[in-house]
C-alpha positions in Angstrom: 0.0 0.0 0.0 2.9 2.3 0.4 3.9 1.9 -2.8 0.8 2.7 -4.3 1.1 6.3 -2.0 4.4 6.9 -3.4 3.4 6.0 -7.1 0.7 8.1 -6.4 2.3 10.9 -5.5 5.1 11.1 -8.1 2.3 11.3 -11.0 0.5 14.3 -9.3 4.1 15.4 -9.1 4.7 14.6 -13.0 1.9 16.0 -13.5 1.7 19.1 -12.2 5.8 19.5 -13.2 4.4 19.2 -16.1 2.0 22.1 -15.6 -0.7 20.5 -17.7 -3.7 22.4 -17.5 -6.4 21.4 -15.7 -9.6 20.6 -18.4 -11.4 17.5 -17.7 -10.1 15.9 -21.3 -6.6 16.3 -20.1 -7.1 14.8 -16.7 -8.9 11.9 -17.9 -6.5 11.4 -20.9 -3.3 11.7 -18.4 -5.0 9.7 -15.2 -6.4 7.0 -17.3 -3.0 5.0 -18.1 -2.6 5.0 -14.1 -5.8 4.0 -13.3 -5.7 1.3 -15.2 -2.1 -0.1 -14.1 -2.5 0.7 -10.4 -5.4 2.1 -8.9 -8.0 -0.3 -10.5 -5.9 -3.7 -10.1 -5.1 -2.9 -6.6 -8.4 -1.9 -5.7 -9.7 -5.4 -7.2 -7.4 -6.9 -5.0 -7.8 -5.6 -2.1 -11.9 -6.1 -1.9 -11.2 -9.6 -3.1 -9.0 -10.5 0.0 -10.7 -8.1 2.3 -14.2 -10.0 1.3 -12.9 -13.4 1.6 -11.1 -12.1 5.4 -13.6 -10.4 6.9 -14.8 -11.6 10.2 -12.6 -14.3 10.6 -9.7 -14.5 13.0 -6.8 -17.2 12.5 -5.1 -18.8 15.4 -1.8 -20.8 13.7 0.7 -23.2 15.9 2.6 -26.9 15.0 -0.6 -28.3 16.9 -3.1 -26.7 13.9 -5.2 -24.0 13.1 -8.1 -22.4 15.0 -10.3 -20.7 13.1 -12.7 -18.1 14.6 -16.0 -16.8 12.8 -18.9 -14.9 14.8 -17.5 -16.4 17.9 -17.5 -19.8 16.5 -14.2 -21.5 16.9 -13.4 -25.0 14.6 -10.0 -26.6 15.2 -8.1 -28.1 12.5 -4.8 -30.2 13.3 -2.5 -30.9 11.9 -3.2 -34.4 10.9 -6.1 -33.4 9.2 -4.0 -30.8 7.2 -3.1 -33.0 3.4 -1.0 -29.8 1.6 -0.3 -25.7 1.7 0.1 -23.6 -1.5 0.9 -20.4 -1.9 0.1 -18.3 -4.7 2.1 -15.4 -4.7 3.7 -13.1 -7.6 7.2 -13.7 -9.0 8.8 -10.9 -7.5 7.4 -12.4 -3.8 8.0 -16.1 -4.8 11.9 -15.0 -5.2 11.6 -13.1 -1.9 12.9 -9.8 -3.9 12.8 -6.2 -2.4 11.9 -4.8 -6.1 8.5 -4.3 -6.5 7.0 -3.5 -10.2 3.0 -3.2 -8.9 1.7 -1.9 -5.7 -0.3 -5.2 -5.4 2.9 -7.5 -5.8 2.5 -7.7 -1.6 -0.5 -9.6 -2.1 -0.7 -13.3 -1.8 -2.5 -15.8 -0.1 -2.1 -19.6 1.2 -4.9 -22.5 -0.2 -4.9 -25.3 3.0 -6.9 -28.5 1.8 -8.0 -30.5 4.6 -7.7 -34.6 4.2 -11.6 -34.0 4.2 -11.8 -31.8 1.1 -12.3 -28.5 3.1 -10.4 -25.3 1.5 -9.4 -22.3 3.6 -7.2 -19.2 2.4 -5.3 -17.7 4.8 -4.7 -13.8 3.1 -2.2 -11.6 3.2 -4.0 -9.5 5.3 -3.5 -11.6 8.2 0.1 -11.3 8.6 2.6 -9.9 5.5 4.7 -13.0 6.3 2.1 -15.7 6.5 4.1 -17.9 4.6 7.1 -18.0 6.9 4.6 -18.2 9.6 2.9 -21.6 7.7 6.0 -22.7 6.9 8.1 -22.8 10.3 4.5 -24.3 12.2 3.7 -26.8 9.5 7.4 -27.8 8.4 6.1 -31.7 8.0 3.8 -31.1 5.6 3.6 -30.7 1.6 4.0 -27.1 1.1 4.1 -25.5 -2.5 4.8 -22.1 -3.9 2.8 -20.9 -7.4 3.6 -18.2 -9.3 0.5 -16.1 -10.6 0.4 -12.6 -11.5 -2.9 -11.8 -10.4 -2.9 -13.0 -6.8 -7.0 -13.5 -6.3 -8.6 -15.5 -3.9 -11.2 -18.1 -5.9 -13.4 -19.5 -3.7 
């Protein structure tokens, strides 16, 4: 998200270095090449993970995972756990400091139970939720997928 603020605020910057006047065809002409590489992708993103996240609470430890919805606890063990898989960008998958997008931060982990059951675990819970999966869960099969477009499909 800080990204997006300092991407942000270098093309007002541009912009008004620029000293383009300020006529609605301009504005729209000159803001319509950002919206469409950061603002609108971003925004996607973020409703999609903060729609699949809200209301829930994660509790994660080598014992399992406590999930919390409307006061409703259900404990999943480990044992019960079959695989993790992470979908995260390139630039996140390679654990790189260089960010391209604002929404490269975004990722999220798919756990399928040994009864079928799928939960995501977003990004929004913790920014290292794979290390946190990953150090708690070391004995299990954990995979790492590259997509571009981290979205959560439920």
């Amino acid at each position: 998200m800080s990204s997006l603020l300092v991407l942000t605020s270098c093309y007002i910057g541009l912009l008004i270095y620029a000293e383009i006047s300020l006529e609605k065809r301009e504005i729209l002409i000159f803001s319509l090449p950002y919206l469409i590489l950061f603002f609108i992708p971003i925004a996607i993103i973020h409703l999609n993970h903060y729609i699949k996240s809200k209301g829930i609470i994660y509790k994660i430890d080598e014992t399992g995972i406590i999930k919390s919805v409307k006061n409703e606890e259900e404990f999943i063990p480990t044992t019960n756990i079959k695989e993790i898989t992470f979908f995260m960008t390139p630039n996140r998958f390679l654990d790189s400091a260089t960010r391209s997008f604002p929404f490269e931060d975004y990722y999220y982990a798919e756990i399928i139970t040994t009864d079928k059951k799928v939960i995501f675990i977003s990004s929004f819970f913790s920014t290292k939720i794979d290390k946190v999966l990953e150090v708690n869960f070391k004995e299990l099969n954990i995979k790492k997928l590259k997509t571009i477009y981290p979205l959560i499909n439920a």
